[in-house]
C-alpha positions in Angstrom: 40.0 -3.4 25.3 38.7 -5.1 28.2 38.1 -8.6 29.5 35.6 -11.3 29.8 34.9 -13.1 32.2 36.6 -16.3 30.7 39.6 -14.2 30.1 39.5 -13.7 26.4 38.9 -10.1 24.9 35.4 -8.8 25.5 33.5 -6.5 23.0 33.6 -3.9 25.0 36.4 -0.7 24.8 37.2 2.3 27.2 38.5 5.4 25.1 40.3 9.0 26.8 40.4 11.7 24.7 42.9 14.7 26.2 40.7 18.2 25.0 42.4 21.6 24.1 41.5 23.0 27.7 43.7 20.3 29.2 40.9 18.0 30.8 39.9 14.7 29.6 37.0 13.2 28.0 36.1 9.2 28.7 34.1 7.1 27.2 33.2 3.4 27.6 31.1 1.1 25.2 30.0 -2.4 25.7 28.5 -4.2 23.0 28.6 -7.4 24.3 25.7 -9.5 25.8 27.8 -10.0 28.5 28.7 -7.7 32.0 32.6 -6.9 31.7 34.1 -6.1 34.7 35.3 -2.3 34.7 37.5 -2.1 37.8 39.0 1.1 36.9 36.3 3.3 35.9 37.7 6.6 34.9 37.7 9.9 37.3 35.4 12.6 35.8 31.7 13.6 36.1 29.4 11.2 34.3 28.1 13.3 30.8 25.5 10.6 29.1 24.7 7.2 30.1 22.4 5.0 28.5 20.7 2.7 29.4 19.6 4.7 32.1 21.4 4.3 35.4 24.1 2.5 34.0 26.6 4.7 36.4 25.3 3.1 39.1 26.2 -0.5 38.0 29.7 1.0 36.5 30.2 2.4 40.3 30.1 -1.4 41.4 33.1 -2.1 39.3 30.8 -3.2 36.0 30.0 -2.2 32.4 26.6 -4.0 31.6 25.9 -5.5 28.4 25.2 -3.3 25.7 26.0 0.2 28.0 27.6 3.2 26.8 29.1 5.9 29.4 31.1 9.3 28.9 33.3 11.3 31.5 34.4 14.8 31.4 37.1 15.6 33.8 37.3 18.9 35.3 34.6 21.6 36.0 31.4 20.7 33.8 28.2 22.8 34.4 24.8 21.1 35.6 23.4 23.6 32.6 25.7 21.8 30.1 24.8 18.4 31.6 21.2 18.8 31.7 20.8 20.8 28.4 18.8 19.7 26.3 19.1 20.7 22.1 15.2 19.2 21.0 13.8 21.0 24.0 15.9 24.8 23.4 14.9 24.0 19.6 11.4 24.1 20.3 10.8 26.8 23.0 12.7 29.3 20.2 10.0 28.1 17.9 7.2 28.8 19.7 8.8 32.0 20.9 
């Protein structure tokens, strides 16, 4: 759980996950209308973010209001990051 800024729990969470190949998968999830403050945002490459940009604000040490983030830790490929399912669906259907 993390904190509010008037001390009491905040709706917001940060999750790790350790995967069979050893590394670890992180995710955080505010659903508060609130900022949290996130001063330990975990080591990893960034895997989905939404709203857009929210890493940047999570680099500053804050999980917006109503932000989700994920981390992988370990070696994950720019083709697995920027893969896209709807997009490979439909090039095989026109193929």
């Amino acid at each position: 759980m993390l904190t509010a800024a008037n001390g009491d729990d905040a709706d917001a969470l940060i999750a790790r996950w350790k995967l069979g190949d050893g590394e670890t998968l992180s995710i955080a999830l505010n659903l508060s209308k609130e900022d949290v403050a996130f001063p330990d945002p975990p080591a990893g490459k960034v895997i989905f973010e939404t709203p857009p940009r929210v890493r940047e604000q999570v680099d500053a040490k804050v999980l917006p209001s109503y932000a989700f983030v994920a981390w992988v830790s370990g070696d994950v490929s720019d083709y697995a990051i920027g893969h896209d399912a709807r997009i490979a669906s439909q090039q095989e259907r026109h193929a």
